[in-house]
N, C-alpha and C positions, 0 to 999 in steps of 0.2 A: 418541593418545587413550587417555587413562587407563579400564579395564575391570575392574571387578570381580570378582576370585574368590572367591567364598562354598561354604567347607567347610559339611560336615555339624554342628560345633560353632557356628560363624557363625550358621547356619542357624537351631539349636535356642536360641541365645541371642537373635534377634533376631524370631521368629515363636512367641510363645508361643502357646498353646493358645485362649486367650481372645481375641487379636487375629486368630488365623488362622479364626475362628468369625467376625468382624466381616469380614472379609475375602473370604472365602466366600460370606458374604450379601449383599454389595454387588454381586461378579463374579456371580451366581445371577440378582440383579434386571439387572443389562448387558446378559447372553445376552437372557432375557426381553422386556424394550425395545428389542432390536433393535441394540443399542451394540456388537454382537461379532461377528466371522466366524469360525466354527467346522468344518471340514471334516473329516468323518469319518478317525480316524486310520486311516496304514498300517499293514500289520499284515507283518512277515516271519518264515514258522514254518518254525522247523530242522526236519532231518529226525527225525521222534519225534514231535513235533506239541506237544513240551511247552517247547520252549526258543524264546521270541518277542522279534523286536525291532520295537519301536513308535517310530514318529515322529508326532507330536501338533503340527502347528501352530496359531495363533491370535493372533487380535487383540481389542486391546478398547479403544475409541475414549475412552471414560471417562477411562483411566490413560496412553493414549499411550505404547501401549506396543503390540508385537508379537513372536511369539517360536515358538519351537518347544521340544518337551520331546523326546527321545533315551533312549529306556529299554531296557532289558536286563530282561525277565522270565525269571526261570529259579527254579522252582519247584524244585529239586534244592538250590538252597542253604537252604531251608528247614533247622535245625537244625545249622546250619556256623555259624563267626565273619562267613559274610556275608550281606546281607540279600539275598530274595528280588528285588528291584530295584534297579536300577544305572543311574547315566544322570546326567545333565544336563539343566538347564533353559538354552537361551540367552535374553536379552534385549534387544531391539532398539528402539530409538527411531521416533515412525514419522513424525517431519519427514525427519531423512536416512538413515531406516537405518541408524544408525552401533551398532554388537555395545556393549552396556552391562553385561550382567552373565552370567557361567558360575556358574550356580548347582549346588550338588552336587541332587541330584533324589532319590536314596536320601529323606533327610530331608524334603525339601518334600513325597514321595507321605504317606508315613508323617503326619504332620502333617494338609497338607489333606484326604486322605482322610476322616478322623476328624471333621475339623473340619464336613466337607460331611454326614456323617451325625448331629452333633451339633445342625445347622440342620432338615435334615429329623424329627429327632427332637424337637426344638421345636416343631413346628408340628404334630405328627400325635401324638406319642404322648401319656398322660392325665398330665394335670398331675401327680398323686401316685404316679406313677411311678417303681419304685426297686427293683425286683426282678429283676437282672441276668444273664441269661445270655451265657457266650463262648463257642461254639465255633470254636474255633481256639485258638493260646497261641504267636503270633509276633507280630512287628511291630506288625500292624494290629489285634490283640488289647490290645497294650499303649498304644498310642494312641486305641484306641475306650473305654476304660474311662476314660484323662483327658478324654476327650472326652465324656460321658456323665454324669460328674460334673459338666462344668461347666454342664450344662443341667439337671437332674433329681436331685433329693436319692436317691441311690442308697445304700441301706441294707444290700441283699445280693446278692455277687455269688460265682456258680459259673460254675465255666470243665470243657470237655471237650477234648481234644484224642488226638492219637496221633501218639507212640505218650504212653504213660502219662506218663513221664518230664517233657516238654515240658509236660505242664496241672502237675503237680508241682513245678517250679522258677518257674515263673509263676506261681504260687499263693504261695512262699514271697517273689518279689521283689516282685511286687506289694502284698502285705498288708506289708512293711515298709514301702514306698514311701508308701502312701496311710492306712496305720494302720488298715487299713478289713480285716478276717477276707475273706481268699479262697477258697471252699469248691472241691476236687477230686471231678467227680463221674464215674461209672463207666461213662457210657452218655451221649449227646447228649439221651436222653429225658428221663432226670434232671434234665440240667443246666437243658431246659427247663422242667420242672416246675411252674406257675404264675408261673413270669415274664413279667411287663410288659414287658421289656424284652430283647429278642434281637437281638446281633450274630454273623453265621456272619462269619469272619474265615479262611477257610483256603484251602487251594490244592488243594481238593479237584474231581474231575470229576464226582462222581454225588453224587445227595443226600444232605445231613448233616443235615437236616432234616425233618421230615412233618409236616405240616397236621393231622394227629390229636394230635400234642403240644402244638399251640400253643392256651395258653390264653383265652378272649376277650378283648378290649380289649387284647391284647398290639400291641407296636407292635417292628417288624422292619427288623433296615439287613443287611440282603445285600450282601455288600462281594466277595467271593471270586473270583467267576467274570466272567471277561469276553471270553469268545469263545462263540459262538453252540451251537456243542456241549460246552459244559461248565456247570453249575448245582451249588446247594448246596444247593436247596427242590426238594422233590418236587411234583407236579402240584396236588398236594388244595390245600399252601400256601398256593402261588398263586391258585387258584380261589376261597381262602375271604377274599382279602386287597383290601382298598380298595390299588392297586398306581399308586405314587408314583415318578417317574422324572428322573434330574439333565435328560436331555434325551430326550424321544421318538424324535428321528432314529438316534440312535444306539441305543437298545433295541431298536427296529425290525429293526435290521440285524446286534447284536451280542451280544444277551443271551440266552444260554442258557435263564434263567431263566423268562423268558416265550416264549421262541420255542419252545424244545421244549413247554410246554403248548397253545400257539398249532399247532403241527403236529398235536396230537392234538385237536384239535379241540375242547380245554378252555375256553378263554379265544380272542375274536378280539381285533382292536388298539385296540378300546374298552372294553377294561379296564382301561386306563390312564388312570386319571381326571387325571392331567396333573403336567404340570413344577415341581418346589418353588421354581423362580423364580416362576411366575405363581402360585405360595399365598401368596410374601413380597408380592407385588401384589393378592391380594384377587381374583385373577381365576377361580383355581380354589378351590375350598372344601377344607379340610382335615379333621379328625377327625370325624363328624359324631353319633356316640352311642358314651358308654361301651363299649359291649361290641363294638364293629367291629375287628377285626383291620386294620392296615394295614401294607402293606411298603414299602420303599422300597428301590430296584434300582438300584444306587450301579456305576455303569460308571467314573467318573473322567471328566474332561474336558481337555484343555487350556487352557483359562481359568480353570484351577482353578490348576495349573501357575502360571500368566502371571502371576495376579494372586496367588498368594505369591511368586514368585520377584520380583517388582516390590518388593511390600512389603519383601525385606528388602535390594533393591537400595537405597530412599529411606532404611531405616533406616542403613545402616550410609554411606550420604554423610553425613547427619546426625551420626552419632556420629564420622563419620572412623575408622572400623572396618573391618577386612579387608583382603585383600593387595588391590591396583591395580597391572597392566600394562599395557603400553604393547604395544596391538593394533588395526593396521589405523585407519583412517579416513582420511588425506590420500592424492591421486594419490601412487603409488609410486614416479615419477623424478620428483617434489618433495619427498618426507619428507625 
């Protein structure tokens, strides 16, 4: 049975930015309707508590498809030639089970991540929205900024990060990239400075953010932290934000961000006014007056996974694109 291998260039040539936004929103409304089983991922942490390997299964009845995602978090390669995630998406058919696609997973996080905060940020932040802050200057910096663009006429964007260096060469590949002036600013305050528009993008454990800096009607994609004792927003943030979630069960159990305000007895778990699948469904209400802060508490999913690594499963059958091996499917004393 012929199987799919999809590098990282595969990956980025066949899930551009704008299909994996189309993509994202379709797999958003699944979960929502019911079309998906989603089980809280494993989580296994090295000793240090900072080097994690997550296994992420799921399905989604929609695409006929099932699968698990294999990741390597190790926030030490931050500012090395390798990205902070490492891993594989598999794909599985779910008539017989038979393995269809090893997806590189590096590229697919990088991408859909972006892609999912692009969706959320459609629906919540003010239409003339365009005043961009980054704190962070990796990966998910440089995919949240195409990603941001492609929803919001974004006019100016400043990036913070640490050490200095890191917002510095982001600054100089980015404003070639996009032609668009990348402003270096000297403090995380700055950067947010009457921005509409803030992504924290880092691997950071304590907050890079405070609710005194954020401007009204700004709208917030919290991407960074995803274990239950680690956050990028300080308490006030939180407390001041209409707080928007990929899925409840898993903020509940996983997000730092809200749980540590929820332990101090800031916020309880009705501050989550609900899932940006049920805003694409009209079920939950989104932005509801210019000047509301709203955040949205971006954990990642496994159907998020499932259904890019599908899409560029179809695309590249299609194109007849990418290596195919001969792995597994017949009884083994008849192959």
């Amino acid at each position: 049975m012929k199987v799919l291998i999809a590098d990282q260039k595969l990956v980025t040539d066949l899930l551009s930015m704008e299909d994996a936004i189309d993509v994202m929103r379709q797999a958003l409304v699944m979960l929502a309707e019911g079309d998906a089983i989603l089980p809280l991922r494993s989580m296994l942490v090295m000793p240090g508590g900072e080097r994690v390997m997550g296994l992420m299964p799921s399905y989604l009845g929609g695409l006929g498809a099932v699968g698990v995602k294999v990741v390597a978090a190790f926030p030490v390669n931050f500012g090395t030639e390798y990205d902070t995630h490492q891993g594989v998406v598999l794909v599985f058919d779910t008539e017989r089970g038979l393995l269809r696609a090893i997806v590189d997973a590096t590229s697919i996080t990088a991408i859909r991540t972006a892609a999912v905060s692009a969706v959320a940020t459609d629906l919540l932040a003010r239409p003339d929205a365009g005043d961009l802050a980054i704190i962070g200057a990796g990966t998910q910096a440089h995919t949240h900024l195409q990603a941001m663009r492609c929803v919001r006429p974004v006019r100016r964007v400043r990036v913070y990060s640490l050490p200095p260096k890191t917002a510095e060469d982001f600054a100089e590949r980015e404003s070639a990239l996009h032609g668009l002036p990348v402003e270096v600013a000297d403090t995380a305050e700055k950067a947010v400075a009457g921005a509409d528009l803030i992504c924290t993008t880092t691997t950071a454990t304590e907050p890079v953010l405070e609710g005194a800096w954020v401007a009204p009607g700004a709208h917030i994609n919290a991407i960074g932290a995803y274990t239950p004792t680690t956050r990028e927003l300080d308490t006030a943030a939180v407390v001041r934000s209409r707080l928007y979630v990929d899925r409840r069960e898993a903020t509940l159990s996983e997000a730092g961000d809200f749980l540590i305000p929820r332990s101090e007895g800031a916020v309880g778990d009705d501050h989550i006014v609900g899932e940006i699948g049920d805003v694409l469904r009209g079920k939950v209400p989104a932005r509801t007056s210019p000047d509301e802060v709203t955040l949205f508490e971006s954990l990642g999913s496994a159907i998020e996974d499932l259904a890019a690594a599908h899409h560029v499963y179809e695309k590249a059958q299609e194109r007849e694109l990418g290596t195919w091996v001969e792995i597994g499917g017949r009884h083994f004393a008849t192959a």
